[in-house]
C-alpha positions in Angstrom: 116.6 100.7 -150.7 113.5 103.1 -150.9 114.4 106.4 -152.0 112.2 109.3 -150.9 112.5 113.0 -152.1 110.5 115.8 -152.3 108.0 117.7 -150.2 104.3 118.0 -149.3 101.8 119.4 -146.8 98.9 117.9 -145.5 96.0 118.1 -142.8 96.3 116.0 -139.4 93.1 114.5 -138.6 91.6 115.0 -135.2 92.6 111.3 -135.0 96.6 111.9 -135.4 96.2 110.6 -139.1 98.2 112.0 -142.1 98.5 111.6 -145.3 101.9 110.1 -147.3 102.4 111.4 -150.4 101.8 109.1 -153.2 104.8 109.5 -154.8 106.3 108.7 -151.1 104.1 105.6 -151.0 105.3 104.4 -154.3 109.0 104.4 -153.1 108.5 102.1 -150.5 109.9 98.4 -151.9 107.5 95.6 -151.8 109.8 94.1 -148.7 108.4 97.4 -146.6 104.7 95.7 -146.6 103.4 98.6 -146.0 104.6 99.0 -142.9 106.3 102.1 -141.3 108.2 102.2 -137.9 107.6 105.6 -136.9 110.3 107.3 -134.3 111.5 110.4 -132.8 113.4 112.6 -135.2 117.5 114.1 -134.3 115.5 117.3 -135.2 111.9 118.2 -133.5 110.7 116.1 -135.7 108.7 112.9 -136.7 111.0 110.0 -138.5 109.1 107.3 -140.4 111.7 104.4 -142.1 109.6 101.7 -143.8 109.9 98.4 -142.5 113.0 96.7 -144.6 114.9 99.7 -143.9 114.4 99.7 -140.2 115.3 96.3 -140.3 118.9 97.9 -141.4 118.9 100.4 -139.0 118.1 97.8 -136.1 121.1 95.6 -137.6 123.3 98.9 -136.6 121.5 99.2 -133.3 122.4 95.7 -132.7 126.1 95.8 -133.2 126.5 98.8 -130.3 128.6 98.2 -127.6 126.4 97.8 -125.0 128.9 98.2 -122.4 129.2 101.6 -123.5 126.7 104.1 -121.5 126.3 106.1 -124.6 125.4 103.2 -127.1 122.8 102.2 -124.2 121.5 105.7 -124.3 121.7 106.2 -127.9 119.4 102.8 -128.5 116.9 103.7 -125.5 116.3 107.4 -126.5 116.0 106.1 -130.6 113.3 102.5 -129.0 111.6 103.9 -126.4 109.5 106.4 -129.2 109.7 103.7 -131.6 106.4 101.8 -133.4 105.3 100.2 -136.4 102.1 102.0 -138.2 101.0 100.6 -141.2 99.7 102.7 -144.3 95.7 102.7 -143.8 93.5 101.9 -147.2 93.5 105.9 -147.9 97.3 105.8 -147.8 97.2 107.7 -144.1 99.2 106.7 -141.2 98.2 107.3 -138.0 101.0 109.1 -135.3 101.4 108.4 -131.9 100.3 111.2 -129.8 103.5 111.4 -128.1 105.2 111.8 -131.3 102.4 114.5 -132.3 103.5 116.4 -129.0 106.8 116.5 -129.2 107.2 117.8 -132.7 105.0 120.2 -132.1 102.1 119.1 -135.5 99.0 120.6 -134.7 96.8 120.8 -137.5 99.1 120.6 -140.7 102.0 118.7 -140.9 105.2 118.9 -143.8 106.0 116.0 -145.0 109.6 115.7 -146.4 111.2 112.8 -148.5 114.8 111.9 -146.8 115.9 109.2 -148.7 115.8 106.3 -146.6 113.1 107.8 -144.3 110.3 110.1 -144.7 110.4 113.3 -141.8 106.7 115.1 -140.5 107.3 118.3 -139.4 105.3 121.0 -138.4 105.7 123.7 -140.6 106.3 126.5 -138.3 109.1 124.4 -136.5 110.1 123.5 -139.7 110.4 127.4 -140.4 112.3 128.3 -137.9 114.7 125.1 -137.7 115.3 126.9 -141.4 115.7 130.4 -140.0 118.9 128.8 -138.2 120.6 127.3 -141.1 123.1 129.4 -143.1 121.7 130.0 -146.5 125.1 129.4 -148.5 124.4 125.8 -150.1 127.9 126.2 -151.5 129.5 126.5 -148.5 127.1 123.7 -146.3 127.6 120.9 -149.8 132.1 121.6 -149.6 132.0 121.3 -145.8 130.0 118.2 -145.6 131.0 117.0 -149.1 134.4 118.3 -150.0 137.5 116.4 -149.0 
């Protein structure tokens, strides 16, 4: 399982393309070939889950009731945005521009380790998706961590 952590900005090309850390690029597993599928984030945001952990994620997709209108819409609104990108020779990968659009990445774009995924943000979105967190760690880690 790749692990990615940590955080970095970098310049979007007038082509869409972006750089991934090389720490980042050095947590993706050999089974990952390179190979990103890049999707909408939960958050205005860009999610990119190398190839062997996609794989997992579609195994999960895959066991969804289909009957159930939510599973359907859940799978559609995750596949419809989804595509593989592969890391370029410069370590870049290139975004879709519907991606691009709807997380708001102009020029500069945040790049944020998740651990199974890697997140692009634009900073200012970024910013204020901060702005409306609380700021008590302590509180967020027992409420999501505490029994």
């Amino acid at each position: 399982m790749s692990s990615f952590k940590g955080q970095a900005y970098y310049s979007v090309d007038k082509k869409g393309r972006v750089a991934i850390p090389a720490k980042m690029r050095s947590a993706l597993r050999p089974e990952a070939l390179g190979t990103f599928t890049m999707t909408r984030g939960f958050e205005q945001c860009i999610y990119l889950y190398p190839l062997d952990e996609w794989q997992r994620k579609e195994v999960e997709y895959q066991a969804l009731n289909t009957y159930n209108r939510k599973a359907r819409h859940l799978i559609r609104s995750i596949l419809m945005w989804a595509d593989e990108v592969a890391l370029d020779g410069q370590g870049r990968v290139a975004l879709m521009k519907p991606l691009i659009e709807y997380a708001g990445i102009k020029d500069r774009a945040l790049i944020i380790g998740a651990m199974d995924r890697i997140e692009i943000w634009d900073p200012e979105v970024f910013g204020k998706y901060l702005d409306d967190q609380p700021d008590d760690h302590e509180a967020l880690a027992e409420s999501v961590m505490g029994s």
